[in-house]
N, C-alpha and C positions, 0 to 999 in steps of 0.2 A: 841126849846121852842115854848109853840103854844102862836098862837093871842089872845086876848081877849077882851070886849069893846063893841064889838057888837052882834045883832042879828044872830043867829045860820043860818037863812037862806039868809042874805044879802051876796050879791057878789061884790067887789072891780072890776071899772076899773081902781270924781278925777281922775288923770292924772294917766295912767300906767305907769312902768318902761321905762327909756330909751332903753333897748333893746331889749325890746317888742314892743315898737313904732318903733325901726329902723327894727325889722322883720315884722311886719302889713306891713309897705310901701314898703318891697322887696315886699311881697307877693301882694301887692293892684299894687306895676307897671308893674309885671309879668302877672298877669290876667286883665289889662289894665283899673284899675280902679284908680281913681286919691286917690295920695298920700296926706303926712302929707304936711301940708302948701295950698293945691289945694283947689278948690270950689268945692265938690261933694255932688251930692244930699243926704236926710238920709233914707237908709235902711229903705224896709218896708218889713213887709211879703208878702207872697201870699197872692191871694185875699180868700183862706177857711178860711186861720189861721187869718183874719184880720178881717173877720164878726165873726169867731165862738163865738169870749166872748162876745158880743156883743148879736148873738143869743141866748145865754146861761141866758144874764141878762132878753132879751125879754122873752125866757120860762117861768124863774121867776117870771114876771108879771104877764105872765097869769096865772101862775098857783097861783100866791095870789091873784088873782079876784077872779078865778073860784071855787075857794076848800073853802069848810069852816073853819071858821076862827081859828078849833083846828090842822090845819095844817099850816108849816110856808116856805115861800119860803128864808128862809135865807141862808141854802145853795148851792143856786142856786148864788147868788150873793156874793156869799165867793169863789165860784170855778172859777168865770169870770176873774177875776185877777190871778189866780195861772195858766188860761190856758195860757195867754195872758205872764207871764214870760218867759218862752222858750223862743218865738216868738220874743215880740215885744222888743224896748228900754227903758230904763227908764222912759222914757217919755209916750212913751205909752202905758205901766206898770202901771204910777202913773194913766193915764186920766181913764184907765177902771177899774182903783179901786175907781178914785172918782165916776165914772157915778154908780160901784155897789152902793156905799155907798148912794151917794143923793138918788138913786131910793128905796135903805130901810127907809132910812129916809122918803121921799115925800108918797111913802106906809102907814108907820105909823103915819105920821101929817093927812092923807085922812081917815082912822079908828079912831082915835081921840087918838090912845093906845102912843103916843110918850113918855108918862111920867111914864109909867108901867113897872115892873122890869121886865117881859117878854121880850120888846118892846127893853129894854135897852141891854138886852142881845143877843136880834140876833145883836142887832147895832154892839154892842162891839165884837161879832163873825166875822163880817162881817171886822171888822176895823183890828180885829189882824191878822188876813189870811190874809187882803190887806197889811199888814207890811210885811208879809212873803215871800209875792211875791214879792216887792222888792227885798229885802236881794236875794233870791233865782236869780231873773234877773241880780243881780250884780253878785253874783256868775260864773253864766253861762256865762256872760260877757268876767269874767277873765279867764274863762276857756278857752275858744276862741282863749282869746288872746296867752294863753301860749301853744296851738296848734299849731296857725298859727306861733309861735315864733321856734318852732320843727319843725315845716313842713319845714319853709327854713334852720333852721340849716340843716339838713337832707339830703333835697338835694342840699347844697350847698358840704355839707362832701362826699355825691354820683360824683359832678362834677370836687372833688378835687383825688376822687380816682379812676375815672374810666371817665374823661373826654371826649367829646366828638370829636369824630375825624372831621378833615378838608373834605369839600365837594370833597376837590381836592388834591388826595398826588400822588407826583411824576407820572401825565399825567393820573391818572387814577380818576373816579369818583365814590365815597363814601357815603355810608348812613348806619346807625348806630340807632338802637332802643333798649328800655330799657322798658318793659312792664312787672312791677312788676303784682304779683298775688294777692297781697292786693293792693283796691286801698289808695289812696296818700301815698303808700310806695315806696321810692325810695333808700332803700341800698338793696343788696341781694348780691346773694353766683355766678351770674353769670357775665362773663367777655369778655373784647374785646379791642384792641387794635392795629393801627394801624404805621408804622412806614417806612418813609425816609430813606433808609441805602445805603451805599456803594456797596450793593451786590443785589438792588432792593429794590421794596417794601415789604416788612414785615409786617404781622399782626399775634397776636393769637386770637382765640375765645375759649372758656371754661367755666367750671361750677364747682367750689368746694364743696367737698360734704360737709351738715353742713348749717345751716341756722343763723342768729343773727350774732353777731358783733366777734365772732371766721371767719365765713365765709369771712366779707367783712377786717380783718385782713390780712389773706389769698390772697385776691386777690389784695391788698394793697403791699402785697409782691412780689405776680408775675407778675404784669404789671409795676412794679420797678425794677423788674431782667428782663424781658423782654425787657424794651425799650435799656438796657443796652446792654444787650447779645445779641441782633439784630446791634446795632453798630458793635460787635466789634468780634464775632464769625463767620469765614466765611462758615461755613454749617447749616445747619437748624438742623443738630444730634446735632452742638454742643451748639446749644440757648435752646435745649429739655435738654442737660446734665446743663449746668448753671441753668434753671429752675430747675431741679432737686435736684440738691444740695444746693440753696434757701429755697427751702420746707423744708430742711433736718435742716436746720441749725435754720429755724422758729420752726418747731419742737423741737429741743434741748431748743430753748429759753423759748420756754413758758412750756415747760416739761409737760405737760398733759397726762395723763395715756391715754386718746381717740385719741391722736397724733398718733399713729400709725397708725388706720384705716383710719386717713385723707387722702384724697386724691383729686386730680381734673384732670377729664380730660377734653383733649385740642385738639385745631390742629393748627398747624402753618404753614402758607401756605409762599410763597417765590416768589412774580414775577418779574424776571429780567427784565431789558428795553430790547427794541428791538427783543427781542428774540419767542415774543406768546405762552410760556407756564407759570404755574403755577406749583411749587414743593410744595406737601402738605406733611407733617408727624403729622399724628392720631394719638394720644396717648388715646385711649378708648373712643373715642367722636362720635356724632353723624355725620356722613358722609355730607360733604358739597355737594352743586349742580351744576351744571354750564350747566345756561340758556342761548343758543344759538338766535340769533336772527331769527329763524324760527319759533320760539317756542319750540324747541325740548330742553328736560330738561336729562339730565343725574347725574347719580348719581356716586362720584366718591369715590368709595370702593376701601381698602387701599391695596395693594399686600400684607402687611404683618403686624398683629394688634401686636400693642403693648401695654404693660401696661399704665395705668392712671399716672402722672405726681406725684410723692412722694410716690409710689411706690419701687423707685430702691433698694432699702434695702432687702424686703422681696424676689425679682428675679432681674436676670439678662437679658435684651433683649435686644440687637442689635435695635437699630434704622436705620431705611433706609427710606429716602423720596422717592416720586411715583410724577414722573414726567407725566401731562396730556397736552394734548392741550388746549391755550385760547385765542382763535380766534377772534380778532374784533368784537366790535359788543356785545358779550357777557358779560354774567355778573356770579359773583361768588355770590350761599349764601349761607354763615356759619349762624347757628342756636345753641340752645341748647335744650336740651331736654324739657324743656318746651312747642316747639312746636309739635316735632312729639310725644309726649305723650298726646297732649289734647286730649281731650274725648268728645263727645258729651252725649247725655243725653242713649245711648243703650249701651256704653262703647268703643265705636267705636274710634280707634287712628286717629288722624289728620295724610293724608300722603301727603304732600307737595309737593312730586316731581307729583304723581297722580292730585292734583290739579292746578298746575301751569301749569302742560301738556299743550300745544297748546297757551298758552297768551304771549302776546307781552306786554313787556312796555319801553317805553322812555327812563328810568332811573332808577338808584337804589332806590333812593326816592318814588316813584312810585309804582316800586314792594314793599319796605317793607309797603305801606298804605294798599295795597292788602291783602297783607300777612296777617297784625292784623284784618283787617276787617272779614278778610275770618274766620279766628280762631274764633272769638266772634262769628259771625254765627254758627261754629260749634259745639261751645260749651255752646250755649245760655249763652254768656257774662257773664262765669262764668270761673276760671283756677283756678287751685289747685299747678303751680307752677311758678316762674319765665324766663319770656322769652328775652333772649339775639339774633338780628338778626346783620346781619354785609351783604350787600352789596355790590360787590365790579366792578363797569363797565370799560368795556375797551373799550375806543370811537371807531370808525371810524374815519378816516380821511377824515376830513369836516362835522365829524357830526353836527347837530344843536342843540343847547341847551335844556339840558336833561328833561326841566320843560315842555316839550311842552302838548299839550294835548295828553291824555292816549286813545290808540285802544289798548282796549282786544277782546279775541276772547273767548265766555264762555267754561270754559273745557267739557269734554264731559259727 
């Protein structure tokens, strides 16, 4: 509506749900910010988003100084409030809809037009856009809240299914990553698993084919038949055949016409005490490492591949583990293909054993911080799939504690 009044040429100067409150506070003491009950300061935006309605309202000014009077800066001070919803709280929501409103107001008592149906109609424009951004901030409030109420459902259901291993299993030292391809995703289709047995230590590393909640069904079933069949089968063929007839029997249950193409593969590695080797058997997985403490990295390709795990139906193939050396000092790392498939920005695959060549580190810990950093470099902190890392060091005797500080040597 425009101005009118004067000369053509004059210039103007409630409480959420309870378990949505009790997920805010996982999520607010996991990111170390005080919980329900605490004294914590209130959220503010950044300082762009904190001036910009604010410079929005000042544009407004000047532009109903400067313009004549059949132009009107009313929607300038209808928008200050709707930018300011996203951003800010309630509170400072409501304050830069009152500061738009008085400043139309204090505008129009300075022209003398306050009483003018013009005058009344920017008001009333101004006033019902400031209700809207409320409503709208409340909105996006609750939307938050029922994010963050999902985010730790999410990965508390990730911790229940694919928990994370002990730093320390039977004399040997552990490290274990989970670097979804979406971020704050944290269920996916890859897997790892560590395990105490009477026959050594035990783990598998794997990746089911299949993404969504078929996948992490899947792998809900084999690190349940795994930590079983690593008790209580004394060969590494025969925790690949229990795995197998798992798959077989998940299949029949949920009877899906795509059940067949299902598949995951794996590798189940085996280190007995005392002994310094490692028994690995690949079932169509990415071949694991094993980094010697000179830096020299080998890659240990299987004598004999075998089919991916839920397969047996379709063929029959002999299993046979490939016994290597694993020498003091050294460390094993399982992966999934999410690593040696990343790409960087010319299509170029991540090759891991090529880049770990020549570096030394401390710990397993250590290496896998490497490991993701280095990826993100390579693929301008972008992945297209999810990456499973596992681990796995075998001290020295008298070594010193694996956190010490890290000497690399850059590859070449």
């Amino acid at each position: 509506m425009a101005k009118t009044g004067r000369g053509e040429g004059r210039r103007r100067g409630g409480r959420a749900p309870r378990g949505v409150r009790i997920a805010r506070d996982w999520v607010a003491r996991r990111d170390g910010e005080p919980a329900r009950g605490e004294v914590a300061p209130t959220p503010r935006p950044s300082r762009f988003r904190f001036w910009l309605p604010l410079v929005v309202i000042f544009v407004g000014g000047v532009f109903d100084v400067v313009t004549p009077t059949r132009f009107t800066a009313s929607p300038f001070f209808a928008a200050a409030p709707m930018v300011a919803a996203p951003f800010f709280g309630p509170v400072g929501t409501l304050v830069i809809a009152l500061v738009a409103i008085s400043t139309e107001v204090l505008l129009r008592i300075d022209d003398g037009t306050i009483g003018r149906v013009e005058a009344v109609g920017d008001l009333l424009t101004v006033v019902v856009v400031s209700a809207l951004a409320l409503g709208i901030n409340r909105i996006v409030r609750r939307s938050g809240e029922r994010l963050a109420s999902a985010r730790v459902i999410a990965e508390a259901a990730q911790r229940a299914v694919l928990p994370q291993p002990s730093e320390q299993i039977g004399g040997l030292h552990i490290a274990a990553r989970y670097e979804a391809a979406q971020e704050d995703a944290f269920i996916g289709g890859d897997l790892f698993a560590v395990q105490d047995t009477p026959y050594g230590v035990r783990l598998i590393v794997g990746d089911v084919r299949g993404k969504g909640m078929g996948a992490v069904e899947t792998v809900a079933v084999l690190v349940g038949a795994f930590r079983e069949a690593a008790e209580q089968e004394r060969t590494l063929e025969g925790v690949a055949h229990r795995l197998d007839r798992a798959l077989t029997r998940e299949g029949t249950r949920r009877a899906e016409a795509e059940t067949a193409e299902s598949f995951t593969t794996a590798v189940l590695a085996e280190i007995p005490r005392g002994e310094g080797v490692v028994r690995l058997l690949n079932r169509g997985h990415p071949e694991p490492m094993l980094l010697e403490a000179a830096g020299v990295v080998t890659t240990l390709v299987p004598g004999q591949f075998a089919l991916p795990l839920g397969m047996a139906e379709l063929a029959s193939w002999p299993d046979r583990a490939d016994t290597s050396p694993y020498p003091p000092g050294s460390t094993l790392l399982f992966y999934t293909d999410g690593l040696s498939e990343a790409r960087d920005r010319d299509g170029v695959f991540y090759d891991p054993a090529q880049r770990l060549r020549g570096r030394v580190f401390p710990g397993p810990e250590e290496l896998l911080d490497a490991v993701v950093s280095d990826v993100r470099v390579h693929t301008g902190g972008g992945s297209t799939d999810d990456m499973a890392l596992l681990a796995v060091n075998r001290p020295t005797a008298g070594q010193p504690d694996r956190r010490r500080i890290m000497s690399v040597v850059p590859p070449p």
